[in-house]
N, C-alpha and C positions, 0 to 999 in steps of 0.2 A: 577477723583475723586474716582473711586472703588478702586485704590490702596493705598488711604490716610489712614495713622493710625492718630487716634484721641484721644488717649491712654492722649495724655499731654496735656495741655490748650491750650501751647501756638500753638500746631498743628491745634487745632479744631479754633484759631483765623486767625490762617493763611487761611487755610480752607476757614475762611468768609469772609476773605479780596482778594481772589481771586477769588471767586464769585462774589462778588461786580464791581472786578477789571472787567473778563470778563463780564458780565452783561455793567459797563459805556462803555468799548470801543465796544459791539453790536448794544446799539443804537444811540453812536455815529456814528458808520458805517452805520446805517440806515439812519439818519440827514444826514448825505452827499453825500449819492446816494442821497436824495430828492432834497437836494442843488444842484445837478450838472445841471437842469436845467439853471440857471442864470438867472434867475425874466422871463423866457416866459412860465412857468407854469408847472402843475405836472399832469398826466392823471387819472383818476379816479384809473382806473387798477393798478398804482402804488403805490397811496395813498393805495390802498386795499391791495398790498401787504407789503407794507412797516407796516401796522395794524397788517397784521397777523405772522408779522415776529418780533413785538413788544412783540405781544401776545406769541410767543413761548422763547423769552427771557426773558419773565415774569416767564414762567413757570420754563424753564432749572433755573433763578434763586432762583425759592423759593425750589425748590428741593435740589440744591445745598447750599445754606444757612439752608437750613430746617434741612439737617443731623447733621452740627455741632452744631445746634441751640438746638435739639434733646438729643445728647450725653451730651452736658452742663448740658442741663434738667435735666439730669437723674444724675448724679451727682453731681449737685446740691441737686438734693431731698434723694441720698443717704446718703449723708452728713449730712443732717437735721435729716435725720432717728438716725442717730449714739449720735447725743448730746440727 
């Protein structure tokens, strides 16, 4: 992502749509390590990391959606400044 130019829209959309993209296949990868039991259950330990491993894909995604979400902002609101 530090190497992304965000200069054009349709970059800074792309940008969120690969965010999003890695963010859905993280916690689906999370959901099927839990799955791999097959119904004899999941250890506490796992569910605890499978939370916290939630939790840092929450974060890596609002970071990564936050920047393009950010650069729109601002030019968005430059734009308004000019009419």
């Amino acid at each position: 992502m530090a190497d992304v130019s965000l200069e054009i829209s349709s970059d800074r959309i792309s940008a969120g749509q690969e965010a999003g993209n890695k963010y859905t296949h993280t916690l689906e990868s999370i959901r099927d390590d839990l799955d791999k039991a097959d119904n004899t259950g999941t250890s506490l330990g796992r569910m605890v990391e499978a939370q916290l491993q939630m939790t840092e894909a929450d974060t890596r995604y609002n970071i990564e959606m936050g920047i393009p979400n950010k650069v729109a902002k601002a030019v968005n609101d430059a734009s308004k400044s000019v009419k």
